[in-house]
VOBA-1610 file (N, C-alpha, C; in pm, whole numbers, padded with zeros to 5 digits, always signed):
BEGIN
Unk+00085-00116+00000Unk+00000+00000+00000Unk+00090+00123+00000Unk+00066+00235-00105Unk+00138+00309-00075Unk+00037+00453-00085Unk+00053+00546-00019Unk-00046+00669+00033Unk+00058+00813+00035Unk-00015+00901-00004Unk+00093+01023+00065Unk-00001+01140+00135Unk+00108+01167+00278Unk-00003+01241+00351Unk+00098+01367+00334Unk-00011+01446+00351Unk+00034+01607+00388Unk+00012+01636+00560Unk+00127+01659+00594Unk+00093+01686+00760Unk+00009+01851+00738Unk-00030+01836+00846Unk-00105+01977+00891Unk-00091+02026+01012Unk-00150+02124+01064Unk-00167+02086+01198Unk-00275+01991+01287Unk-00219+01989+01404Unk-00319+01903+01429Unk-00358+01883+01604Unk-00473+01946+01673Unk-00487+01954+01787Unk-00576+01889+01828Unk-00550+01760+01956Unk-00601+01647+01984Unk-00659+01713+02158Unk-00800+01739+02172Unk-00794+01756+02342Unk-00869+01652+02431Unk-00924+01546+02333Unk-00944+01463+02434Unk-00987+01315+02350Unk-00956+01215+02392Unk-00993+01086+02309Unk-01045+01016+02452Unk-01133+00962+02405Unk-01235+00843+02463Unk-01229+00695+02392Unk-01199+00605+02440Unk-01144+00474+02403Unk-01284+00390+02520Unk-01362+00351+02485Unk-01470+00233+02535Unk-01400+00100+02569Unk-01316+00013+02476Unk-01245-00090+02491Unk-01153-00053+02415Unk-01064-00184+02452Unk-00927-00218+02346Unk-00933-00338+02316Unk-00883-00372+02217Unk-00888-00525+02162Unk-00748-00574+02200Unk-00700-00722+02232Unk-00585-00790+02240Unk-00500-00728+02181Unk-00549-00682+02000Unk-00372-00617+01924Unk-00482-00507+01863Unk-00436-00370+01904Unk-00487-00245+01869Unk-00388-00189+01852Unk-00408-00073+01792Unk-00292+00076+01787Unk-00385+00158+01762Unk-00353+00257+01867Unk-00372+00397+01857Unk-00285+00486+01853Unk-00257+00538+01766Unk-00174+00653+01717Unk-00253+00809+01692Unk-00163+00904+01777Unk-00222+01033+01770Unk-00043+01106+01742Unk-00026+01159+01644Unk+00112+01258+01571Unk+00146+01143+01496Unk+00302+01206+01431Unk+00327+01141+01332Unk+00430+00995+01397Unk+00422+00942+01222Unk+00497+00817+01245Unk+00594+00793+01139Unk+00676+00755+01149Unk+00766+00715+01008Unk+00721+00553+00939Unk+00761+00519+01050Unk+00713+00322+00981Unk+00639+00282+01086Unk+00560+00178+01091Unk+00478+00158+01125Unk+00480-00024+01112Unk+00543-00125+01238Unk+00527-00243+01165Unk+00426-00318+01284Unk+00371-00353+01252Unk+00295-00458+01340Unk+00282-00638+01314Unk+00291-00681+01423Unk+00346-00862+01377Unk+00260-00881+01523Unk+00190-01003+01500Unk+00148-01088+01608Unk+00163-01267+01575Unk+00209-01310+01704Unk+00218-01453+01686Unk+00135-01540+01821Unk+00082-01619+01779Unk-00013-01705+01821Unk+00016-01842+01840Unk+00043-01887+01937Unk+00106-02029+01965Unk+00033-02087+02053Unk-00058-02070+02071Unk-00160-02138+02243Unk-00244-02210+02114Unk-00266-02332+02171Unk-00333-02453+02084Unk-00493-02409+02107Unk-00603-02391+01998Unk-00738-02361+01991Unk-00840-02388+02126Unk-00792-02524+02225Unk-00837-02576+02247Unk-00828-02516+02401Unk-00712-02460+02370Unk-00667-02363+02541Unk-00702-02229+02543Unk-00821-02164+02445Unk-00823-02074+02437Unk-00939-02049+02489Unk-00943-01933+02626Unk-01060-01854+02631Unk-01085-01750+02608Unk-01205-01753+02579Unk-01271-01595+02501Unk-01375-01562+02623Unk-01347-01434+02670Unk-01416-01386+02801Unk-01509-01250+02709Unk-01610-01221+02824Unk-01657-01117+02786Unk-01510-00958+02753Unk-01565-00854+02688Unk-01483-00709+02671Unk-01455-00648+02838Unk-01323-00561+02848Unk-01337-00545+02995Unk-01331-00418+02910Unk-01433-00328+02999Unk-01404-00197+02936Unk-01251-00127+03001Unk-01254+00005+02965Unk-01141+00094+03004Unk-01163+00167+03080Unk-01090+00179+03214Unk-01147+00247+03378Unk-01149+00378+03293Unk-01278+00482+03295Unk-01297+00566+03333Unk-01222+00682+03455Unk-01186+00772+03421Unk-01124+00856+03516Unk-01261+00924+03637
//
């Protein structure tokens, strides 16, 4: 994929996040590269899936 951004400015005063997932990114300014890799080795059978925990509130 290739994209071209024009920076601008850019003023962030508040983000609200409900949950996060296991592999998320949130990014707020810039970035040069960007790599993300996940590996998974726990056998199907050992896996639990729980309800979402939300994100403590301040």
């Amino acid at each position: 994929m290739q994209f071209t951004v024009i920076n601008r400015e850019l003023c962030v005063s508040e983000i609200i996040a409900q949950v996060v997932s296991s592999s998320s990114l949130l990014l707020v300014g810039d970035a040069e590269t960007i790599t993300l890799a996940s590996v998974f080795d726990t056998p199907p059978e050992a896996l639990i899936i729980g309800p979402l925990v939300p994100v403590s509130l301040r």
